[in-house]
N, CA, C and O of each residue as an XYZ file, in Angstrom:
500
protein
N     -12.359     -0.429     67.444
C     -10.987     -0.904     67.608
C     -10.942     -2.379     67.218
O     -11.661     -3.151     67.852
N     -10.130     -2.871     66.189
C      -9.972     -4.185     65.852
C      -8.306     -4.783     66.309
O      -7.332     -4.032     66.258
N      -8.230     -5.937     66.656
C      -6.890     -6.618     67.274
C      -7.086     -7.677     66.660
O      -8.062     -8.427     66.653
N      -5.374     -7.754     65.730
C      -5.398     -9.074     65.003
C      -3.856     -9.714     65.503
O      -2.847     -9.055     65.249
N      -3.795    -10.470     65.915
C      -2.923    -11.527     66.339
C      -2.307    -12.215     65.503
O      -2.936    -12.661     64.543
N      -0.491    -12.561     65.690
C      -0.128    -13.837     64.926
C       1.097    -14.186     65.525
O       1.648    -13.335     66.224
N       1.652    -15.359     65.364
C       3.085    -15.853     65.795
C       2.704    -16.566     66.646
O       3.321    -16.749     67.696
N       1.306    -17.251     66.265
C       1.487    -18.790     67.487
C       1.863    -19.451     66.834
O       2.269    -19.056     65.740
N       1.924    -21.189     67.300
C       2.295    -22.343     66.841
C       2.887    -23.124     67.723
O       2.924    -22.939     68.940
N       3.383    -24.056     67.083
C       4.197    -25.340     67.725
C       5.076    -24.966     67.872
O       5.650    -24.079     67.240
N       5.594    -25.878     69.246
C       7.053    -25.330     69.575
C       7.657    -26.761     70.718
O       6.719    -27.454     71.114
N       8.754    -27.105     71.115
C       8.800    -28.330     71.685
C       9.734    -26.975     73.143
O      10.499    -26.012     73.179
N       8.778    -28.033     74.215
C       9.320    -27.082     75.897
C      11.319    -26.779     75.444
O      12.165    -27.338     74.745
N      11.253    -25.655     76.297
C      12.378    -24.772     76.192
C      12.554    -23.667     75.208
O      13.245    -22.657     75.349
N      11.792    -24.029     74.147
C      11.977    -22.745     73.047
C      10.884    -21.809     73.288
O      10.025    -21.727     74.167
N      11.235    -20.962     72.001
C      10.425    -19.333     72.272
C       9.320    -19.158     70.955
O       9.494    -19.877     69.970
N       8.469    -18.425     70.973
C       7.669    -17.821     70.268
C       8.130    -16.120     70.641
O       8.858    -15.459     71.383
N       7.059    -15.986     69.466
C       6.810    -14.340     69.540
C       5.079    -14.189     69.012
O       4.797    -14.198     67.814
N       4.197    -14.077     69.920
C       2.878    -13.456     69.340
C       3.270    -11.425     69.070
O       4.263    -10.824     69.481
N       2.342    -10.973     68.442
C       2.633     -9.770     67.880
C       0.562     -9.680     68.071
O      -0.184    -10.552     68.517
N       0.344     -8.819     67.737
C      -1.030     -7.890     68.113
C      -1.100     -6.631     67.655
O      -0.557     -5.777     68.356
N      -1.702     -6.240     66.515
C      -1.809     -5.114     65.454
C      -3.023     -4.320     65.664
O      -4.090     -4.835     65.327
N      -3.022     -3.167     66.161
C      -4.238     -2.443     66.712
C      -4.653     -1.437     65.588
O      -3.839     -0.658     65.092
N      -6.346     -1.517     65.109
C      -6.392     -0.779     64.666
C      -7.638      0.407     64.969
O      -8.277     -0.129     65.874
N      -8.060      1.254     64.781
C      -9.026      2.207     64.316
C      -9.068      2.667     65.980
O      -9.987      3.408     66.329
N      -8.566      2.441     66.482
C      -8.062      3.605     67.811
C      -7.146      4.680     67.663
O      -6.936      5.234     66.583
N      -6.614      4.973     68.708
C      -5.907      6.004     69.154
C      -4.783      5.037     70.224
O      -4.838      4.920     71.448
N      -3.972      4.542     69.429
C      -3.304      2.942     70.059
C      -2.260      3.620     71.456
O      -1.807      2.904     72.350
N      -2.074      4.925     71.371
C      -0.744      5.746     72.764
C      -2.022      6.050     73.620
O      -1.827      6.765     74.603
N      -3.406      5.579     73.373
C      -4.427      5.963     74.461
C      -5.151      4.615     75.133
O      -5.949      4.576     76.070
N      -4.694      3.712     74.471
C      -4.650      2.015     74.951
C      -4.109      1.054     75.550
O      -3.268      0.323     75.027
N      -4.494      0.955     76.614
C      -3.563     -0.295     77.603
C      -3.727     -1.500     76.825
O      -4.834     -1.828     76.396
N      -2.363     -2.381     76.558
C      -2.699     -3.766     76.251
C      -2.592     -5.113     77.062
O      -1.908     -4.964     78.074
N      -2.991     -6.148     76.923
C      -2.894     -6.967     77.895
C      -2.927     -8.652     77.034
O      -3.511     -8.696     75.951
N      -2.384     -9.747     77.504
C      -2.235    -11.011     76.631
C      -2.931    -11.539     78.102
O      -2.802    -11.124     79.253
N      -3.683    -12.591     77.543
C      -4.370    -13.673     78.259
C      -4.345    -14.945     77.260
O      -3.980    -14.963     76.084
N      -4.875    -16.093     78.124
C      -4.875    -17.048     77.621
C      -5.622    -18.140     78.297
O      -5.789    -18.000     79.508
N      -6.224    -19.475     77.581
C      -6.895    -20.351     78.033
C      -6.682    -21.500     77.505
O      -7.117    -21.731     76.377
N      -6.169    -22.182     78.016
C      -6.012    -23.822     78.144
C      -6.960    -24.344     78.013
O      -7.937    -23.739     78.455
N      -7.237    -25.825     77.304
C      -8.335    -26.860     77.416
C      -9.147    -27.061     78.475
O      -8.589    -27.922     79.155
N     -10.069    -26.766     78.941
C     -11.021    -27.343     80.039
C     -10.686    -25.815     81.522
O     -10.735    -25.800     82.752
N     -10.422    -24.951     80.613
C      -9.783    -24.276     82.127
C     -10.179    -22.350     81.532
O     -10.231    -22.241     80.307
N     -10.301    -21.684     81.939
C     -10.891    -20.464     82.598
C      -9.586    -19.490     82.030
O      -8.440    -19.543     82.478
N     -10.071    -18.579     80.909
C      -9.016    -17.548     80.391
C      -8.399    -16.978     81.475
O      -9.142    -17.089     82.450
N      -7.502    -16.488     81.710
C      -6.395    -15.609     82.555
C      -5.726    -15.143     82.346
O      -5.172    -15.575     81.335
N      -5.019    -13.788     83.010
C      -4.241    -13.248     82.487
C      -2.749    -13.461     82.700
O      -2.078    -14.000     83.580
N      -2.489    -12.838     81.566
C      -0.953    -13.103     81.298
C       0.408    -12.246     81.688
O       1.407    -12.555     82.337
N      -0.080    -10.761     80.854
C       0.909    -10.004     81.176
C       0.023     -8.743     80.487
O      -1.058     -8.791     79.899
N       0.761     -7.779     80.738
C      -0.203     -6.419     80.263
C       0.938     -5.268     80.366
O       1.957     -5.461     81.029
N       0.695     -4.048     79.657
C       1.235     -2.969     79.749
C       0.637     -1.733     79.590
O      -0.544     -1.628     79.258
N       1.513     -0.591     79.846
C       0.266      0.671     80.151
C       0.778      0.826     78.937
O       1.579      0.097     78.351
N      -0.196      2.739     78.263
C       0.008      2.861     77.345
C       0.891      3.313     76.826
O       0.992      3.028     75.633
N       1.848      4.131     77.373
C       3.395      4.331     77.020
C       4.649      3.304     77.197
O       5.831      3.561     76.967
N       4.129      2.151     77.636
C       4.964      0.867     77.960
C       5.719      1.178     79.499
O       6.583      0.386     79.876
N       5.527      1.802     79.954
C       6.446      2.583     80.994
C       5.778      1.406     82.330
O       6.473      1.268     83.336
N       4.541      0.689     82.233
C       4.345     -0.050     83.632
C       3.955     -1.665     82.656
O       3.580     -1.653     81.484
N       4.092     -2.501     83.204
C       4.079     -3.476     83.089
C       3.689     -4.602     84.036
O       4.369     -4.803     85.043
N       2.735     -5.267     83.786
C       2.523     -6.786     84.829
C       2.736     -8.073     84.189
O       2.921     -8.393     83.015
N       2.651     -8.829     85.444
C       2.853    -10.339     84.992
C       2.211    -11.251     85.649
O       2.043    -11.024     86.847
N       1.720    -12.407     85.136
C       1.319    -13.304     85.844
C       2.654    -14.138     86.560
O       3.706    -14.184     85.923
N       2.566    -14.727     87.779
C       3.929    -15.406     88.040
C       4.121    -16.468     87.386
O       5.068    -17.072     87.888
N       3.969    -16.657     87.077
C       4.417    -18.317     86.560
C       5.351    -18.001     84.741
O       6.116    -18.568     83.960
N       4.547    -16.656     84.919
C       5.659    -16.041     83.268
C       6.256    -15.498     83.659
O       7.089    -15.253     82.786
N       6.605    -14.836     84.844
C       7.719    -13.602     84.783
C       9.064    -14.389     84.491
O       9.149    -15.603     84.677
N      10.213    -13.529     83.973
C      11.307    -13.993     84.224
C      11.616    -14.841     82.291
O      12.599    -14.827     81.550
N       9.938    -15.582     82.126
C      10.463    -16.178     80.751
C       9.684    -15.317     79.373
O       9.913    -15.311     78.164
N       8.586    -14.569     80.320
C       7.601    -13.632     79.058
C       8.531    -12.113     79.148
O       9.480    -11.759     79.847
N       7.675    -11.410     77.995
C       8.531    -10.010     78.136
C       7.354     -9.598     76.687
O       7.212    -10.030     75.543
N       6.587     -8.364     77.672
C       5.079     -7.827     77.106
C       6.215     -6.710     76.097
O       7.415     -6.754     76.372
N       5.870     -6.038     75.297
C       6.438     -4.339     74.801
C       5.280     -4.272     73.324
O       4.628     -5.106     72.696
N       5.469     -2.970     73.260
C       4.805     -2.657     72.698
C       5.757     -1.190     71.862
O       6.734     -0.637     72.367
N       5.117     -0.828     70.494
C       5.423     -0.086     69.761
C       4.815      0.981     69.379
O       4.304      0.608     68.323
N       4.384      2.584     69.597
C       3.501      2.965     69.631
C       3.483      3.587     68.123
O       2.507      4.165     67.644
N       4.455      3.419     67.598
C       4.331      3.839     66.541
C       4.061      3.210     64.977
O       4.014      3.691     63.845
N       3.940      2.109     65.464
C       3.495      0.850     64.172
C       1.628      0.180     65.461
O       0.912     -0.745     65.076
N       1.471      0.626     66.232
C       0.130     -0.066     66.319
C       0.714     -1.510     67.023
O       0.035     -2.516     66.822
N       1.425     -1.583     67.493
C       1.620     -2.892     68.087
C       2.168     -3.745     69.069
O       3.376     -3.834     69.287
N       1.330     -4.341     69.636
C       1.856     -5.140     71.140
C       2.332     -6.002     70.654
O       1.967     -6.411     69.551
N       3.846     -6.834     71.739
C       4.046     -8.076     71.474
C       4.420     -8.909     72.712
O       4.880     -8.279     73.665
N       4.333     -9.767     72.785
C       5.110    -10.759     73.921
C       5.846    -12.085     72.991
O       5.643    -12.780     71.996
N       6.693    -11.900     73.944
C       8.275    -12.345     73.346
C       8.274    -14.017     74.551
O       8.526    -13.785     75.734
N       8.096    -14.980     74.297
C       7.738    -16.205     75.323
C       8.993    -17.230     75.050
O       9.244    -17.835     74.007
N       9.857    -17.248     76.558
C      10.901    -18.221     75.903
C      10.755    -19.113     76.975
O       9.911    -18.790     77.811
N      11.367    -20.151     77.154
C      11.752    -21.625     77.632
C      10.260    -21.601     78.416
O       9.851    -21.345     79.549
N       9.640    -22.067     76.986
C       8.103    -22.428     76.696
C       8.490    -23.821     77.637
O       9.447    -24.595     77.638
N       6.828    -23.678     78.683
C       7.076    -24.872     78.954
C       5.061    -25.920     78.493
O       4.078    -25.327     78.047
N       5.113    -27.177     78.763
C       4.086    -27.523     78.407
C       2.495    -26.928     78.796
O       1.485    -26.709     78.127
N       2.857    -26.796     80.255
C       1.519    -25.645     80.751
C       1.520    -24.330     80.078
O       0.851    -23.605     80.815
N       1.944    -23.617     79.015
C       1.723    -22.722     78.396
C       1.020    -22.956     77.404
O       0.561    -21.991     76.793
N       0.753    -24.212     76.987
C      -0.189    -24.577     75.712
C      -1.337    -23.903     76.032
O      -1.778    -23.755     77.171
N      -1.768    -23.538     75.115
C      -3.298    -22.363     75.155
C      -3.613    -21.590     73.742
O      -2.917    -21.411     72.742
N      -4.749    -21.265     74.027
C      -4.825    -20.476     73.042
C      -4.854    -18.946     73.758
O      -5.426    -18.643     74.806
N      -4.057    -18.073     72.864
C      -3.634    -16.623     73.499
C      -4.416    -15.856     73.007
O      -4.618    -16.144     71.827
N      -5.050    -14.870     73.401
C      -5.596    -13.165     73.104
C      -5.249    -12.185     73.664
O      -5.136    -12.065     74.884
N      -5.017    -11.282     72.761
C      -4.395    -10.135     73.242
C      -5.778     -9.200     73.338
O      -6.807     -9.586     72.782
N      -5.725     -7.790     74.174
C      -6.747     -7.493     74.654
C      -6.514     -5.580     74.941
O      -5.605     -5.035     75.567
N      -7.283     -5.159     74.475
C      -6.890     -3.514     74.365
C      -8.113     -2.718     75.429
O      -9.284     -3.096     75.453
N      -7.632     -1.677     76.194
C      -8.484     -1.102     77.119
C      -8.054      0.488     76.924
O      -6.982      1.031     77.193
N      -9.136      0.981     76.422
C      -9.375      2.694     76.570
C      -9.110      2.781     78.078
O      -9.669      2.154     78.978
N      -7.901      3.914     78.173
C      -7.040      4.226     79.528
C      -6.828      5.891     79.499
O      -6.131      6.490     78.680
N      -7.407      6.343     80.319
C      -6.993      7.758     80.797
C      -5.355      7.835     81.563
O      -4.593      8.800     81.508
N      -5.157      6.764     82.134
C      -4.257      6.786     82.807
C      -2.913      5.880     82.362
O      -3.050      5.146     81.383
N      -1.957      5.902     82.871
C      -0.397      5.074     82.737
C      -0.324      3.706     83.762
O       0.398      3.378     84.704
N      -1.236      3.225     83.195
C      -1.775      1.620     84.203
C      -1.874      0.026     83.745
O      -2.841     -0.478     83.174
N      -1.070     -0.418     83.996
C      -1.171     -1.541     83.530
C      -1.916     -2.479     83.884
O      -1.305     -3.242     84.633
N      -3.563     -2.964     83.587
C      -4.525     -3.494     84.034
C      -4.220     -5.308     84.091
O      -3.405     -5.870     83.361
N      -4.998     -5.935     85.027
C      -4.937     -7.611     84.499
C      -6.422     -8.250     84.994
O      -6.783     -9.323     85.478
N      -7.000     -7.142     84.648
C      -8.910     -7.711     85.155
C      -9.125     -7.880     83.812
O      -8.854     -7.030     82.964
N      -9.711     -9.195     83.549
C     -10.381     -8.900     82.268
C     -11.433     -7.986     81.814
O     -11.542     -7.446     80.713
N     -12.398     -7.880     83.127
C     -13.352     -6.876     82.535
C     -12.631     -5.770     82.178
O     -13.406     -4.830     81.998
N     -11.827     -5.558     82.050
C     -11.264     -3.990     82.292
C     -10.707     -3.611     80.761
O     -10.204     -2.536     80.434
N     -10.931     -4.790     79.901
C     -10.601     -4.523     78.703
C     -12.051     -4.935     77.606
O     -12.793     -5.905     77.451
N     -11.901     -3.640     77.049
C     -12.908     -3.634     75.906
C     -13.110     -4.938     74.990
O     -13.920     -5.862     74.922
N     -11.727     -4.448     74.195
C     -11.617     -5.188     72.633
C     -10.420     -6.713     72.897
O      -9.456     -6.778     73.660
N     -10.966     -7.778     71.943
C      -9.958     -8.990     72.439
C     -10.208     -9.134     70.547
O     -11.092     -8.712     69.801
N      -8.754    -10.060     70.278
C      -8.542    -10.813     69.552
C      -8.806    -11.574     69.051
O      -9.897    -11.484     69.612
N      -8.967    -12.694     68.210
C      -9.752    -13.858     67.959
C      -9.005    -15.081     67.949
O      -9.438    -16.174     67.584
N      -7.585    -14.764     68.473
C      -6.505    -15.823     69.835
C      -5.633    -16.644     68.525
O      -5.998    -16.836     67.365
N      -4.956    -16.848     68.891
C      -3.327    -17.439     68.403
C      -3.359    -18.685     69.239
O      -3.304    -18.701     70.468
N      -3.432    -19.496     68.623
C      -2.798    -21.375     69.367
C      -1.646    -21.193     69.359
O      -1.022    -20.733     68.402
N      -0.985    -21.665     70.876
C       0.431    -21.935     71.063
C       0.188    -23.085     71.912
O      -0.565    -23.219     72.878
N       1.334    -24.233     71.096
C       1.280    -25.314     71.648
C       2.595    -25.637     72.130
O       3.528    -25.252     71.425
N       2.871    -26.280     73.211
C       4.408    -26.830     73.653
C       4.251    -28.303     73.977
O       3.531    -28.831     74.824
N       5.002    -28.786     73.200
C       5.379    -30.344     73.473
C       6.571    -30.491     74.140
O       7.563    -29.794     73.927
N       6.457    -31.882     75.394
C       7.370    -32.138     75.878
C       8.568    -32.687     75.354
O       9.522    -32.911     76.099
């Protein structure tokens, strides 16, 4: 399973991005996805995640309300949609795919196989 990422960048606090996450050589309606991220000097974490029919969804708090995880099962692809970016969101992002028997939306990292090779998103004040 390979995960390729894009739609980071610069952005000044209050505006939005869109990262996107393109899954391949799985069985992508049998894959939970999940976005994490890690800041300078500080410990990846998670972000937000969804099961594999999109039907459950998590969040870290500090995104709910401005992130919004979905996914497409029919093009291979997760996205999170990030608006009134604020400066503590600067990080670099990976998105993250987990072989799932079940309709579960995970936020352990171990719990996911395959990761990305991460999208910089930066927010200036």
């Amino acid at each position: 399973v390979q995960l390729v990422e894009s739609g980071g960048g610069s952005v000044q606090s209050g505006g939005s991005l869109r990262l996107s996450c393109t899954v391949s050589g799985g069985t992508f309606s049998n894959i939970a996805m999940g976005w994490f991220r890690q800041a300078p000097g500080k410990e990846r974490e998670f972000v937000a995640s969804v099961s594999r029919s999109g039907d459950s969804k998590r969040y870290e708090d500090s995104v709910g309300g401005r992130f919004t995880i979905s996914r497409d099962n029919a093009k291979n692809t997760a996205t999170l949609q990030m608006n009134n970016l604020r400066p503590d969101d600067t990080a670099v992002y990976y998105c993250a795919a987990a072989n799932s028997m079940y309709e579960q939306a995970y936020r352990v990292q171990s719990r996911f196989t395959y990761w990305g090779q991460g999208t910089q998103v930066i927010v200036s004040s």
